[in-house]
N, C-alpha and C positions, 0 to 999 in steps of 0.2 A: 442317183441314177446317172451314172457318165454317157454322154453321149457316144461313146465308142461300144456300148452296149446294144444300143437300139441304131444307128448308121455303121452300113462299112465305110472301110478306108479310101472311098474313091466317091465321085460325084453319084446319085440318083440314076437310076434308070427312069425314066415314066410307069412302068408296070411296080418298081419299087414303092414310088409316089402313092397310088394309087391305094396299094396295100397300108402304108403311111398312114393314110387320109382317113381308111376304114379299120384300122385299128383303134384301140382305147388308150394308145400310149399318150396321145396332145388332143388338148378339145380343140383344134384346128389349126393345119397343116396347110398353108398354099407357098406359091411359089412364081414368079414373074417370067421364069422361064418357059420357054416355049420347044423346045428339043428332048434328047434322048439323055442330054448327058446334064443335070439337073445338079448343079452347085452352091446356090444360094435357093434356103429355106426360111418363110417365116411360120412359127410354131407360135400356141396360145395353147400354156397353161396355168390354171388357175387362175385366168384372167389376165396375164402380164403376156405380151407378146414379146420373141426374141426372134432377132434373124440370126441364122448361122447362114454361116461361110464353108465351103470346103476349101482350100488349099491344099498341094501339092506338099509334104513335106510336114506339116500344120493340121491335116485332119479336119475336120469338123470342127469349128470353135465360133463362138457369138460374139455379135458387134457389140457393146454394152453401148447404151444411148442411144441408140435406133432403134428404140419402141415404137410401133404404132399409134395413131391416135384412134382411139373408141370411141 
C-alpha cells in the first residue's frame, strides 16, 4: 500500500484528518499540528508507529527512526 494511494499530493486539510482518523486505513492517526494545512503525520499500524512528512516536491514520505515510544 503506497502512500500516494491513501494522501494527496499536498498537506492535509483538518476535515481530510478527521476522515483519516475515522477510516480503517491506520489504527491511529494524529498529528502536532494545529491549523488547516496539516504536513506532518504520525500513523500506528500494526503496532509500529511512522511519522510522515509532506514536502513540496518529495510528497509524503517517513522519518525512519522517529518511532514513538509505547
Amino acid at each position: 500500500m503506497a502512500l500516494s494511494d491513501i494522501l494527496p499530493d499536498r498537506p492535509l486539510t483538518a476535515t481530510e484528518l478527521r476522515d483519516l482518523q475515522e477510516s480503517d486505513t491506520f489504527d491511529a492517526v494524529q498529528t502536532a499540528a494545529d491549523t488547516e494545512r496539516i504536513d506532518v503525520l504520525t500513523v500506528e499500524l500494526d503496532g509500529d508507529e511512522h511519522t510522515l512528512h509532506y514536502a513540496a516536491g518529495a510528497g509524503w514520505h517517513t522519518h525512519e527512526g522517529s518511532h514513538g515510544h509505547h
